[in-house]
C-alpha positions, 0 to 999 in steps of 0.5 A: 817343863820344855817344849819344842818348835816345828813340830807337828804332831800329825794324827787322825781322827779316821774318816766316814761317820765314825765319832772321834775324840779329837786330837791332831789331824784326821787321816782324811785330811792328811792328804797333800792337797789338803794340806796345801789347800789348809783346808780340813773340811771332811764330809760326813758319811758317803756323800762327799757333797755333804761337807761337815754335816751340812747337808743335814744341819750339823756343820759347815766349814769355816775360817778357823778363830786362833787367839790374837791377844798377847801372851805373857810369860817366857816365850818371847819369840814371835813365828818360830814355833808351829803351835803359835796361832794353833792350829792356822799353821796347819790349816785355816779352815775347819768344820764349825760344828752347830748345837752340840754337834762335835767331831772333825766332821761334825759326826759326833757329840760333844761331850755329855751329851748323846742320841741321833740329834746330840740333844740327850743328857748322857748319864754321866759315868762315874770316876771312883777310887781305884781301890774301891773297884770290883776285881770285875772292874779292875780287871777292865780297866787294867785290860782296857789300858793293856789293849789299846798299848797293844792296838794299833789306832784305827783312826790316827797317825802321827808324823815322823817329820817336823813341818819342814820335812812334813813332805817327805825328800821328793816333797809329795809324801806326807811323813805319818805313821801307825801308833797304839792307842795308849801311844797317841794319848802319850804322844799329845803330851809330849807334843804340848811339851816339847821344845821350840827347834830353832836348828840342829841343837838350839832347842828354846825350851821356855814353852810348855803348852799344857804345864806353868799356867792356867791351861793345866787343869783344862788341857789334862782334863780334855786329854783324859776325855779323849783317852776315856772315850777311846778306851769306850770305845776299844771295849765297847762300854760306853759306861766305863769311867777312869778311876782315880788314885787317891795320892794324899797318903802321907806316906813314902810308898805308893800304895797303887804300885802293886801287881794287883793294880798299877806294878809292883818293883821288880826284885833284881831292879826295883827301877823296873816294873815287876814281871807278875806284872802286865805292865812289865812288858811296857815300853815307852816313846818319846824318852829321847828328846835331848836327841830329837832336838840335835836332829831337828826332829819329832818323837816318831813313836819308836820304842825306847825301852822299858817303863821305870819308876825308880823308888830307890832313888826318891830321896825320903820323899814323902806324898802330899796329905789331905791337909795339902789338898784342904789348904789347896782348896781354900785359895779362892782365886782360880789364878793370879798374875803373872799366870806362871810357876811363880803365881802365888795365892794361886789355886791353879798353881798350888794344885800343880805343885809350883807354889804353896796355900800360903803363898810360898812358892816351892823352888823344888816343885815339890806341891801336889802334882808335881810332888808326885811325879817326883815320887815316882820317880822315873819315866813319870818325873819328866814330863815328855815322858810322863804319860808312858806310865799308866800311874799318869791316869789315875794321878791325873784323874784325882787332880781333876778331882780337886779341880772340879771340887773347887769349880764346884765350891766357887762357882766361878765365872768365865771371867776368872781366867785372863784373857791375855797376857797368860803364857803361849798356849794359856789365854782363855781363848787359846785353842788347846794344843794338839788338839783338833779340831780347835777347843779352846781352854773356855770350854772345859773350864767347867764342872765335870757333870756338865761334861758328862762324868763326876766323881765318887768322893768327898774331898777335905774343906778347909777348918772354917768351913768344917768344926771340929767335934769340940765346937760343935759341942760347944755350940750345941750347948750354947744353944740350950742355955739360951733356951733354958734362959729365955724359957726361964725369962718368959716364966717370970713375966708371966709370974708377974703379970698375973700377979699385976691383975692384968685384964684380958683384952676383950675388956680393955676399953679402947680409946675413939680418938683419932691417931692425929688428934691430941691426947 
């Protein structure tokens, strides 16, 4: 899983008050003289004095905090990469947001939270099993993923350009353009993927900013708040939730890729999504990166050609079983050294599919997530492109099912995740990349109900923590021999105590001497 160098994913959050999930840059500030000022600073509503919310106690602009601490891992490359120190080579200053004021203007709340002050508990939405949902909510989220593939964002762009062409030939023109709203959300994973571009054809591909460490669980959990909330948006339900596919089948079909839910295999190319499908008509972006890294460019939102999932080519494979989940969940330790695809006794490593519960690392990265996207097969196998097929978010929303369980069972503090010395992009105070404004990976290594959603499962514990029916059994009846034993022990004595003449104790003649004195 790659990753490349001057990139820059420019994409915008909209302007005025209009709350936006953060991601990239806003469109106010993708102007020249914000860019060359580094200042992001948009003001709130109409008044343009009223900078970040300031003027009514929501915000202020200030100087960003990027993480300083030394990374570990194989990116060994000190300022050739634009994510380096994110967001700084962008910009430096930001709105600093109060309480739980969120948003690249300070105009939203953060997540879970709600009313004109950011101060009410939202009720959390509820992610349920894909297959448990009325056709009723089916059909929503079907249509939700299907219209904003096909709705241009409001609020973002992306730039066609890498950094030092970010101005255009004549050096006045910021290169963005319009992108769908799926195709945003594809594009940021692409962005923390993508290689280090060193010149024409010398990609440094040791970098990944959301894969191989511990940033996995927190940076895809972020990416699918993002996409939920937008979707909420889009189709004006503010209780809609992500469903999630329940993977751990055992089995070597995918019981999502019917034309009901997710596509089905078309019959003349089972490569290809079959034509009773919505999704049928789905092309992807971002495919191409062997050819951005010859041209020393940035996936610029083209499509280049249909969604694929090839089932033919799968190679026997079969998907994990709740067995691979119960043993996942039984690691105690979040992460262990060197925070990468070789830490083992690692429950973050084990969930991404690089290392096994028993400490075996799995050279075909073939665990859990990783496993999956292998089955798929496909446009899903690669990570820049993965996020083209919709089986990406329900995938990704049942590994933060497993996440959360385990957050849920051990209760880990902040402390948990290093500080430093984790790859480039995975130090718990790094700020995630792409996102923006800055958020670091601290602040989503949390229980889900604190972010204002949850799940509707119960996930497998592992044999120690759940008997099975013959040990229960046995405990049980160990329980009642005890108690006919000692109900038969107290019968006795009682037998003989009455048969000793014992006297009541209101005649019994006590004794004045004090507890001191000789007997």
């Amino acid at each position: 899983m790659g990753s490349l160098r001057w990139g820059l994913l420019l994409c915008c959050l909209g302007s005025g008050i209009l709350p936006g999930v953060w991601a990239q840059f806003p469109r106010v500030c993708m102007t020249l003289d914000s860019l060359l000022s580094k200042q992001c600073c948009p003001p709130l509503g109409m008044e343009p004095a009223n900078i970040c919310g300031f003027q009514v106690g929501r915000g202020q602009c200030m100087e960003v905090q990027a993480d300083t601490r030394p990374w570990g891992g194989p990116y060994v490359l000190r300022n050739q990469d634009d994510r380096e120190l994110w967001p700084r080579k962008f910009f430096n200053r930001t709105c600093k947001c109060t309480g739980n004021f969120a948003g690249f203007n300070c105009g939203d709340c953060k997540f879970g939270w709600t009313g004109p002050n950011c101060d009410q508990k939202k009720p959390p939405v509820v992610r349920r099993n894909i297959h448990f949902l009325t056709p009723q909510e089916r059909e929503q989220f079907l249509g939700a993923l299907d219209l904003a593939k096909n709705t241009t964002h409001p609020d973002y762009v992306i730039t066609t350009q890498h950094w030092l062409s970010l101005f255009g030939p004549n050096g006045t023109q910021p290169q963005i353009a319009n992108c769908s709203i799926y195709d945003f959300f594809v594009w940021l994973h692409y962005y923390s993927v993508r290689d280090t571009l060193l010149g024409p054809g010398r990609p440094y591909k040791a970098i990944d900013f959301s894969h191989q460490g511990p940033a996995f669980v927190t940076w895809h959990r972020y990416h699918l708040l993002w996409l939920e909330r937008d979707l909420q948006r889009l189709i004006g339900n503010e209780s809609f939730a992500l469903p999630f596919w329940n993977f751990a089948t055992g089995r070597n079909e995918c019981d999502v890729c019917t034309d009901q839910l997710l596509g089905a295999a078309r019959q003349d190319d089972p490569t290809l999504i079959s034509q009773n499908s919505r999704f049928s008509s789905w092309e992807i972006i971002c495919d191409s990166i062997d050819d951005y890294n010859r041209r020393v460019t940035l996936c610029n939102g083209s499509y280049e050609g249909f969604l694929r999932r090839n089932q033919v080519g799968r190679n026997s494979e079969t998907l994990p079983t709740q067995k691979d989940i119960q043993d996942c969940l039984s690691l105690e330790k979040f992460d262990n050294p060197p925070f990468f695809q070789n830490s083992t006794f690692s429950f973050r490593n084990a969930l991404e599919g690089f290392d096994k519960a028993d400490g075996t690392l799995d050279s075909q990265v073939m665990g859990l997530h990783n496993l999956v996207h292998s089955f798929l097969n496909g446009t899903s196998a690669l990570p820049h492109s993965a996020a083209n097929d919709p089986i990406f978010v329900v995938l990704h929303c049942f590994t933060d099912a497993i996440f959360d369980e385990w957050m849920k069972r051990f209760n880990p503090s902040a402390d948990t995740w290093p500080q430093e010395l984790a790859p480039i992009g995975h130090n718990r105070m790094y700020n995630m990349v792409p996102f923006f404004p800055p958020v670091t990976n601290e602040e989503f290594f949390l229980t889900a109900d604190q972010l204002g959603y949850s799940y509707a499962i119960d996930l497998p514990v592992s044999d120690e923590e759940t008997p099975s029916w013959t040990t229960t059994l046995s405990v049980v009846v160990g329980m009642l021999v005890v108690l006919v034993g000692l109900f038969m022990l107290l019968a006795f004595l009682q037998y003989r105590r009455l048969r000793k003449g014992y006297a009541p104790l209101m005649e019994t003649h006590l004794s004045n001497k004090k507890y001191t004195e000789d007997a």
